[in-house]
C-alpha positions as CSV (number, residue, x, y, z in Angstrom):
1,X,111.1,-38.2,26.6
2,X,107.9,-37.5,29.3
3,X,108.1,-40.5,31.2
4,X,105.5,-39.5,33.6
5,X,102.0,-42.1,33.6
6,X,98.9,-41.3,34.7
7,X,97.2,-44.5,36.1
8,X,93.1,-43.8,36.4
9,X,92.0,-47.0,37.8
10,X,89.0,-47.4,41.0
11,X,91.1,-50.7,42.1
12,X,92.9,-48.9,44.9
13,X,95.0,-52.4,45.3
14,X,95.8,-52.6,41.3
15,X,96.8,-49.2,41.1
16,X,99.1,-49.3,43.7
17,X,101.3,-52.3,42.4
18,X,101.0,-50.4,38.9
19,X,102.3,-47.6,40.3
20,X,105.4,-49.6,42.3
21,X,106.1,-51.6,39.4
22,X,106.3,-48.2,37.0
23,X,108.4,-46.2,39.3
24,X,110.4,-49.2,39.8
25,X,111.2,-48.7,35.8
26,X,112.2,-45.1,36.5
27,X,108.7,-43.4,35.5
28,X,107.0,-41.0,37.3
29,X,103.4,-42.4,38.5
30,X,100.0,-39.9,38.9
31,X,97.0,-41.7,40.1
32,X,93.6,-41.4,39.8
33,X,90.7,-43.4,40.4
34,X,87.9,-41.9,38.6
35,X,87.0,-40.0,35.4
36,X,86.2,-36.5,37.0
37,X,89.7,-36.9,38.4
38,X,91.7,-37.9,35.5
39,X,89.9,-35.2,33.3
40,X,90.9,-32.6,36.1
41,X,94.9,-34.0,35.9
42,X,94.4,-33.8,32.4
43,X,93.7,-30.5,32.5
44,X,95.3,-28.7,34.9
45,X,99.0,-29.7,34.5
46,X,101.6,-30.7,31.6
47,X,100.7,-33.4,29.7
48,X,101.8,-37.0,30.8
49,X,103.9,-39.4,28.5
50,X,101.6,-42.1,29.1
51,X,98.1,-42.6,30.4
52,X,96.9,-46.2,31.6
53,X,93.2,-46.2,32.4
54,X,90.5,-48.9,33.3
55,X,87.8,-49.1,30.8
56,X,84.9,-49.1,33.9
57,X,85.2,-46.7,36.6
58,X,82.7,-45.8,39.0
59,X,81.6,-42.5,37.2
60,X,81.9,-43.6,33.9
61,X,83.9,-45.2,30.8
62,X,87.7,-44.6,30.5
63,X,87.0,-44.1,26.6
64,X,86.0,-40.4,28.2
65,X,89.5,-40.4,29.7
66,X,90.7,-41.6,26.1
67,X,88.3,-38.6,23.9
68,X,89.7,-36.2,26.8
69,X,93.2,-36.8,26.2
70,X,93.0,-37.0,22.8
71,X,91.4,-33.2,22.7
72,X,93.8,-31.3,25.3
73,X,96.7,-33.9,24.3
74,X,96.5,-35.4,20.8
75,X,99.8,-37.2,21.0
76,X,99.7,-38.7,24.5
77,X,99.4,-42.6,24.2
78,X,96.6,-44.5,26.2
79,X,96.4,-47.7,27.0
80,X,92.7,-49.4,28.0
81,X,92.6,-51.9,30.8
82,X,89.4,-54.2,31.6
83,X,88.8,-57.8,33.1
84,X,85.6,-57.4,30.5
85,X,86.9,-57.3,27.1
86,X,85.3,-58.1,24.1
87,X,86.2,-57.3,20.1
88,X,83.4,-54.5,20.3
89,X,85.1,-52.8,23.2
90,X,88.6,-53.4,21.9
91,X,87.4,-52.2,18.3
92,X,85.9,-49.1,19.9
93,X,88.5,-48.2,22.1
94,X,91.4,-48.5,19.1
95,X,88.7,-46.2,17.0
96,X,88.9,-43.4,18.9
97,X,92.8,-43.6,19.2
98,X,94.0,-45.8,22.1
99,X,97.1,-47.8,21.6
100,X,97.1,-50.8,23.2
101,X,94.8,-52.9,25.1
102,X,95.4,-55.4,28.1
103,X,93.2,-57.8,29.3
104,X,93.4,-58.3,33.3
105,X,94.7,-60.0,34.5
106,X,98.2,-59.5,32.9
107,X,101.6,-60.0,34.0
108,X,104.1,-57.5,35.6
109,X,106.5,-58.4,32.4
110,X,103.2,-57.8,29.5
111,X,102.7,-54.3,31.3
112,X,106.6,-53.7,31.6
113,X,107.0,-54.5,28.2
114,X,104.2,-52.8,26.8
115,X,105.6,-49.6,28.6
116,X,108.6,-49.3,27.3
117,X,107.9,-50.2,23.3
118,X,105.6,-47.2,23.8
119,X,108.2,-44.9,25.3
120,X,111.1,-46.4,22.5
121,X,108.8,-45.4,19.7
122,X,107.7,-42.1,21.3
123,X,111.3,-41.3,21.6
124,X,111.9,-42.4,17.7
125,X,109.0,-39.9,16.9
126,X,110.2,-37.0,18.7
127,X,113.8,-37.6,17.4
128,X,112.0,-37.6,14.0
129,X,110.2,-34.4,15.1
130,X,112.6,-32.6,15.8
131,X,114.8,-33.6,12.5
132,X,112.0,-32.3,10.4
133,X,110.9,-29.2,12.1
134,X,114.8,-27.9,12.3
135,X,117.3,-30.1,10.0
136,X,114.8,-30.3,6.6
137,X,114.1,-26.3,6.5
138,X,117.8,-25.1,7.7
139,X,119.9,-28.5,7.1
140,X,123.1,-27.2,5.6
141,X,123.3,-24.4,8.2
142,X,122.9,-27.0,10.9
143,X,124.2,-30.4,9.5
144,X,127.0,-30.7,6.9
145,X,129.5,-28.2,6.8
146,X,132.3,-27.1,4.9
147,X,133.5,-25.1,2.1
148,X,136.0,-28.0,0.7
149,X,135.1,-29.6,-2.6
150,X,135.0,-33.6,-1.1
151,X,132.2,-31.5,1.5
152,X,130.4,-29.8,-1.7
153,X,130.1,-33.0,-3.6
154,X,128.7,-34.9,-1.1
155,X,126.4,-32.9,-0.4
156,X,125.9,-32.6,-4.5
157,X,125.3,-36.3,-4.5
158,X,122.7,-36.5,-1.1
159,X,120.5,-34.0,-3.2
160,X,121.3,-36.2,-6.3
161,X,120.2,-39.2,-4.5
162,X,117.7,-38.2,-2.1
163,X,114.5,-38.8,-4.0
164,X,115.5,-42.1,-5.6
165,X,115.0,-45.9,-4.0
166,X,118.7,-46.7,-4.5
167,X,120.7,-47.9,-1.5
168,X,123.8,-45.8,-0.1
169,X,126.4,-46.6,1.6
170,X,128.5,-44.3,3.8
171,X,132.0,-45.0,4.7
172,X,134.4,-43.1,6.6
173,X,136.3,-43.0,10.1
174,X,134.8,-42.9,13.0
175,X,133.3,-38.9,13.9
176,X,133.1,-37.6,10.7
177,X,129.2,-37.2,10.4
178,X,128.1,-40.2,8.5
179,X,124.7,-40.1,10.3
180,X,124.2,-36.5,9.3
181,X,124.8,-37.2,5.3
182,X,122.4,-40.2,5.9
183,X,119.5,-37.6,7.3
184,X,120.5,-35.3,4.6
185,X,119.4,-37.6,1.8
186,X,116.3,-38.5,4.0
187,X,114.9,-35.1,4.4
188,X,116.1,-33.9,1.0
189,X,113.9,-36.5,-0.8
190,X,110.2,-37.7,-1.2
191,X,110.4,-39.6,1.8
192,X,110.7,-36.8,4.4
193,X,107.5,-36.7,6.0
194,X,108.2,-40.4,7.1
195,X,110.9,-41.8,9.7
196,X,114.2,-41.8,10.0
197,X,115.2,-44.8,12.2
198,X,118.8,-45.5,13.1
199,X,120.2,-48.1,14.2
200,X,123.2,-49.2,15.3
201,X,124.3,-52.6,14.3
202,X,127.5,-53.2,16.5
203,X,125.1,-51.9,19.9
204,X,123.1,-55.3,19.9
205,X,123.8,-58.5,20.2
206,X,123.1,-61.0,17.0
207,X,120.4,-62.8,18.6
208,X,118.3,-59.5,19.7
209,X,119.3,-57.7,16.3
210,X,117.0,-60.0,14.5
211,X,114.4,-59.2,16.7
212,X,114.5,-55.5,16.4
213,X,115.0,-55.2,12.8
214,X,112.6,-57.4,11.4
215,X,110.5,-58.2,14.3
216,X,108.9,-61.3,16.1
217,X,105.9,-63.1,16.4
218,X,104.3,-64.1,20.3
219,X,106.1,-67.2,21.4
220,X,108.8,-66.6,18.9
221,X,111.0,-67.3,22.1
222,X,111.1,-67.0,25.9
223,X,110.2,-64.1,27.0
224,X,108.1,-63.5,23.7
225,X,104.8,-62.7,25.5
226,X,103.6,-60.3,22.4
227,X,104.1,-60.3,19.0
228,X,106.8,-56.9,18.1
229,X,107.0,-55.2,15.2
230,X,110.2,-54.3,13.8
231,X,112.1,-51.5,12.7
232,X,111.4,-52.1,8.6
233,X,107.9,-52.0,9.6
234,X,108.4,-48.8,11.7
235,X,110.0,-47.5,8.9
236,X,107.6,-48.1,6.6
237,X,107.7,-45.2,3.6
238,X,110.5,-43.6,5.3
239,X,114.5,-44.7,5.8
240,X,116.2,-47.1,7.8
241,X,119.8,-46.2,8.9
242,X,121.9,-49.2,9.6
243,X,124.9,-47.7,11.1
244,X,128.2,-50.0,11.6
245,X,126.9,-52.6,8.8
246,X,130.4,-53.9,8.8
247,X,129.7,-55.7,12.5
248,X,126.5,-57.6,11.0
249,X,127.1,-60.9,11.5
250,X,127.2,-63.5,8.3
251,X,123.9,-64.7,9.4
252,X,122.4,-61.3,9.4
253,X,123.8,-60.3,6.1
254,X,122.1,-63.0,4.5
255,X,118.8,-62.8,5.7
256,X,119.6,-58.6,4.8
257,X,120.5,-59.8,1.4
258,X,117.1,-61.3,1.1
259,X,115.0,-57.8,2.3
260,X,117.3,-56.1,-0.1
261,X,116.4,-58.1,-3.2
262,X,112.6,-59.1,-2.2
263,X,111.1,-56.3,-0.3
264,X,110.2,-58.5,1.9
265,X,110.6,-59.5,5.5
266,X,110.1,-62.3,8.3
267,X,109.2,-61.9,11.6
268,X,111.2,-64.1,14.1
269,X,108.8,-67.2,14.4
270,X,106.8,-66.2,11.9
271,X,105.8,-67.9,8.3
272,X,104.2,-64.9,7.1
273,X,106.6,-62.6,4.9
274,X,105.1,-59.0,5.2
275,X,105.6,-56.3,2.3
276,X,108.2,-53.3,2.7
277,X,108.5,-49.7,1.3
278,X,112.3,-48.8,3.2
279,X,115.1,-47.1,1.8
280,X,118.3,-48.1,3.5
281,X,121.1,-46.6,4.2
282,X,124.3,-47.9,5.6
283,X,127.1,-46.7,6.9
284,X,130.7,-48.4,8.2
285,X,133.7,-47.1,9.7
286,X,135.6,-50.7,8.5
287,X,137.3,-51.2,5.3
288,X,134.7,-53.8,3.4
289,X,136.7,-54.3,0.7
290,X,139.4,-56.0,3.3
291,X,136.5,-58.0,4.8
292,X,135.0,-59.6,1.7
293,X,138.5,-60.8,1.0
294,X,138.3,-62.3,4.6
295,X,135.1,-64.0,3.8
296,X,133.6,-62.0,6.8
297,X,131.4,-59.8,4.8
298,X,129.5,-61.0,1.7
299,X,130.3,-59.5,-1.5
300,X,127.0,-59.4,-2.8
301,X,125.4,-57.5,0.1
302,X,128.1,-54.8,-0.5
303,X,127.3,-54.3,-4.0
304,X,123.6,-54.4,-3.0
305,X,123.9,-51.7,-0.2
306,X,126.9,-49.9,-2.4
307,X,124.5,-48.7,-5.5
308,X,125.3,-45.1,-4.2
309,X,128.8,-45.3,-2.4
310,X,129.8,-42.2,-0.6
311,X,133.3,-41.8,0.8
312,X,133.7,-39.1,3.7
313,X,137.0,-38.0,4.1
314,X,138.4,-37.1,7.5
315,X,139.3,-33.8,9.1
316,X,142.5,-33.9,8.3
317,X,142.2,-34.2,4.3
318,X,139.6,-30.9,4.6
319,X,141.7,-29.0,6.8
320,X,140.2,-25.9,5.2
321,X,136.9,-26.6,7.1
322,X,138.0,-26.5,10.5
323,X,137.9,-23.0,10.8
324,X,134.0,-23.4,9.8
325,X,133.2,-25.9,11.8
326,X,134.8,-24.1,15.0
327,X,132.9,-21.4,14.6
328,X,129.5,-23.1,14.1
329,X,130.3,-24.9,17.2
330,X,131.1,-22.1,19.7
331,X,127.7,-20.6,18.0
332,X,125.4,-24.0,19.0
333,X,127.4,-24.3,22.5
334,X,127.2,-20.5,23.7
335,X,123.6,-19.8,21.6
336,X,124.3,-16.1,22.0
337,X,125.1,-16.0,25.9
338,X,127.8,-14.3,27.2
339,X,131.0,-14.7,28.1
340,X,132.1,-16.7,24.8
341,X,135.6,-17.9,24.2
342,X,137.5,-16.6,20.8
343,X,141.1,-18.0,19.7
344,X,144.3,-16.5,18.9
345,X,145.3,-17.0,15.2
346,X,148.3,-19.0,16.5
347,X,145.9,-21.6,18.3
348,X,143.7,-21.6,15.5
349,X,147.0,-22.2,13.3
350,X,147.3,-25.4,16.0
351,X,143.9,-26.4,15.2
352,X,145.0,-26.7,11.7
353,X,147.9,-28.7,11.2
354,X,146.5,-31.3,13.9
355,X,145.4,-34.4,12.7
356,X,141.9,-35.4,14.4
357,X,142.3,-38.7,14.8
358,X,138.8,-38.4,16.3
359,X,137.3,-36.1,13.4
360,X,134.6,-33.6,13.8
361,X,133.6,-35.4,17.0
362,X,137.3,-35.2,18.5
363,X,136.6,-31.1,17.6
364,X,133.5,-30.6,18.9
365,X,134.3,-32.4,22.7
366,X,137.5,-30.2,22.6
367,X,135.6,-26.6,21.9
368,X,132.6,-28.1,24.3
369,X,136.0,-28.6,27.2
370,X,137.2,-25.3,26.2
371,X,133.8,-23.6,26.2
372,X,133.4,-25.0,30.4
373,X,136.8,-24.4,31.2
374,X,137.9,-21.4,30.0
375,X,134.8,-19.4,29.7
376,X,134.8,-15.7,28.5
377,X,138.9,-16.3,27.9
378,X,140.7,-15.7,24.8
379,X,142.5,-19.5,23.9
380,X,146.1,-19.1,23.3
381,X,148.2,-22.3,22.3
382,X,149.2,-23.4,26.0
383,X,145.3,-23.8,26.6
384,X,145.4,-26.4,23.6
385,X,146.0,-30.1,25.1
386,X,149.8,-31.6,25.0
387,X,149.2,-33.5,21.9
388,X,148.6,-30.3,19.3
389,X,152.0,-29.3,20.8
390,X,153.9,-31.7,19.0
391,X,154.2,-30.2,15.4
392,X,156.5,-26.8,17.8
393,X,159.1,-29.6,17.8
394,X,161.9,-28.1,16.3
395,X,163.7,-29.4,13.0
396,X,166.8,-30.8,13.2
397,X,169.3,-28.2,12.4
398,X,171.2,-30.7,10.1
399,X,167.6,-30.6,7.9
400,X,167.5,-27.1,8.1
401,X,167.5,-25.5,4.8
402,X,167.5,-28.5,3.0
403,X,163.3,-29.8,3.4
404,X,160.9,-27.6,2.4
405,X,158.2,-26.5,4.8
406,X,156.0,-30.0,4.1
407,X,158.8,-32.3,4.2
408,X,159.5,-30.8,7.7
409,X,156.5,-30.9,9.0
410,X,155.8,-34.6,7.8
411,X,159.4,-35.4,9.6
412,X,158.2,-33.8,12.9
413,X,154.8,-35.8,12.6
414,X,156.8,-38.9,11.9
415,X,158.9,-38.6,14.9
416,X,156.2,-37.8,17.2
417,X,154.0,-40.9,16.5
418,X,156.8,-42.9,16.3
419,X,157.9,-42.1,19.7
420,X,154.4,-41.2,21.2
421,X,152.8,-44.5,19.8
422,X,156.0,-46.7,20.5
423,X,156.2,-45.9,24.2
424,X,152.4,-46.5,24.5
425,X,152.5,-50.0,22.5
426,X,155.3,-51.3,24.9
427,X,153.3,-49.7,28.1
428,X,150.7,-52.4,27.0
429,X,152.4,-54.9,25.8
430,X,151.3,-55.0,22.0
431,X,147.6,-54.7,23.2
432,X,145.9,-52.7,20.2
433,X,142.6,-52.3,22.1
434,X,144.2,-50.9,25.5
435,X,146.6,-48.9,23.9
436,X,143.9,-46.9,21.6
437,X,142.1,-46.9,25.1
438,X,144.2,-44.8,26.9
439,X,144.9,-42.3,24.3
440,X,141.2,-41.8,24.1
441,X,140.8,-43.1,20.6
442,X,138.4,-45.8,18.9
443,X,140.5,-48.8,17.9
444,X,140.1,-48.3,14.0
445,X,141.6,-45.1,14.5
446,X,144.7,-46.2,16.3
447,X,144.9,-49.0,13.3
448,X,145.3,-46.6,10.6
449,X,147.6,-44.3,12.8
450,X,150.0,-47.8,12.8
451,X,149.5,-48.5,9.8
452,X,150.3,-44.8,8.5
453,X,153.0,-45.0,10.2
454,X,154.3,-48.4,9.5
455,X,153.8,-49.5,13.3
456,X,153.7,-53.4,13.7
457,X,151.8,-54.3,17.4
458,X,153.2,-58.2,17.4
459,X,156.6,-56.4,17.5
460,X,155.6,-55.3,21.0
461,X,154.4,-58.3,22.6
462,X,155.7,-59.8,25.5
463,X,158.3,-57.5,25.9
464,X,159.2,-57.1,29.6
């Protein structure tokens, strides 16, 4: 995102602390301090991500500013200062396209904040941009991949779905695209030419999560200074993503619960409720199932997000795609420049029988390392990491000619978590979360790998 802002103000005082205060919040700061001048900024260099101009200048009106910008740069936010305002010059200045308006004097924090809701939706709207322009026309070359039949009925079911109201929810380990099926069934339905917004749930903290979902009114709480609209109503017409719904606290899943079955909201501090139009979808990387028996996730917001449940499998149960997926990668990451990297058929054979424990994310880093690394080579097996080495551990000769080719290789994949995940669990003493850590995996994924496996962390506490 631009986050250069033109000031225009005749104040040579005020525009000074504007400008410290705005390169203080890493933007970059172009002043002006009349209209002649900000019409000849306007014109003669790339357009600004912001423009904050006084409403009286000594040649003129910063509306001209406002009409001038909005001519040569259409989608360039202005914001209108005065120390004169009244409802006609507010009224006239939101006519002709301005998008906020501050009285002076105003606080340090009002202009701070103002700022950066501007740039956070400008980002949202260039993300959105962008989605539309490339992923709607060309999505399956450049979103879902795969040739495997879990891959061709989910994306079977997104176009099924994509043009209904119905909630989905997405579950699935951690890298395996669950954001990418969720802008599927956006920009395959009615509701493309509205926003996507994501969101994800486990990022914030409980008490600001309200706040950016469903808004707040001034004086909601300290540091409240202007009423904020929220997410559902940024979203209005188009899709909400609430990614990691399973970290929603209780709290939040019933007040959810009640958007999900009213189409309505509350702002924080508000009395008003406020009509919605937002399809949601949701997506988790926990088992819900497990947490409703828990009591930590309510049973009646699953089956009200679940009306569409979508299961996506990970890497290692659509082994057949991997071969796809590489090559599309190498494609994005090399964009036809030279030298590229190909792979022998015995590292590609690696690639294979590994088991992603990170999924298509785990495969993409790896080819992006490789691509850096070992540019214009061809990548044999010992440029593969140590861990895709483990299934050239050889059988046993005692099983030799008595397993068939699977039963070996699950033996040899047994023995190498068991002895690969034991010595890092007593390393750490039991610890789940610095164990996973140090492998350089997500802590669900370590779980199932114990669990798979049969691994019990208490058994490896306070050893030592």
């Amino acid at each position: 995102m631009n986050r250069m802002i033109q000031i225009v103000e005749d104040d040579p005082n005020l525009a000074m602390v504007l400008s410290r205060v705005l390169t203080k919040e890493g933007c970059e700061v172009a002043v002006d301090h009349t209209v002649a001048g900000g019409k000849a900024r306007l014109e003669s260099g790339e357009a600004p991500g912001l423009i904050l101009t006084d409403i009286y200048l000594p040649d003129g009106k910063g509306l001209e500013i406002l009409e001038h910008a909005k001519a040569i740069h259409p989608d360039v936010p202005v914001i209108v200062m005065t120390a004169n305002a009244t409802v006609e010059s507010a009224i006239e200045a939101m006519k002709k396209g301005a998008y906020d308006y501050l009285l002076k004097p105003f606080g340090v924090d009002e202009l701070v904040f103002t700022v950066k809701r501007i740039f956070q939706w400008a980002d949202l709207h260039t993300e959105n941009r962008y989605l539309k322009e490339g992923r709607k026309s060309q999505f399956f070359d450049t979103g879902i991949l795969g040739n495997s039949g879990q891959i061709r009925e989910i994306i079977a079911v997104a176009a099924n779905v994509a043009s209904s109201r119905a909630s989905v929810l997405i579950e699935g380990e951690s890298g395996t695209g669950k954001e990418l099926i969720a802008q599927a069934i956006h920009f395959l339905g009615d509701r493309a030419e509205k926003m996507f917004v994501p969101i994800n749930c486990s990022a914030i903290p409980d008490n600001l999560l309200e706040s950016e979902l469903f808004g707040h009114a001034k004086g909601a709480f300290t540091g409240a200074t202007e009423s904020k609209q929220g997410l559902f109503q940024f979203a209005q017409g188009g899709t909400l993503f609430l990614d990691e719904i399973g970290d929603l606290s209780t709290a939040l899943q019933a007040k959810l619960l009640r958007v999900l079955q009213d189409g309505r909201i509350r702002r924080v501090g508000d009395f008003k409720e406020i009509d919605t139009d937002v399809r949601i979808v949701a997506a988790t990387n926990k088992d819900l199932s497990s947490l409703i028996r828990k009591g930590e996730f309510r049973e009646d917001l699953y089956f009200r997000l679940a009306v569409i449940p979508i299961r996506v499998p990970p890497l290692r149960e659509r082994r057949e795609d991997i071969p796809i997926l590489t090559a599309h990668f190498l494609k994005m990451l090399f964009a036809g420049k030279s030298p590229e990297i190909r792979f022998e058929k015995e590292a590609i054979s690696l690639l294979m029988e590994y088991d992603w424990p990170g999924n298509v994310r785990e495969l993409k880093n790896l080819l992006e390392r490789l691509a850096i690394l070992k540019q214009g080579k061809v990548i044999t097996p010992k440029d593969l990491p140590a861990e895709f080495h483990a299934l050239e551990i050889v059988v046993p000769q005692s099983d030799a000619g008595i397993l068939n080719y699977r039963e070996a290789k699950e033996k040899v994949l047994q023995e190498f978590h068991r002895g690969f995940v034991e010595t890092t669990l007593k390393k750490h003493g039991g610890n789940v979360s610095k164990a996973a850590e140090s492998l350089g995996l997500d802590r669900g994924n370590f779980q199932r790998i114990l669990r798979r496996y049969g691994f019990h962390a208490s058994e490896y506490r306070d050893e030592g």
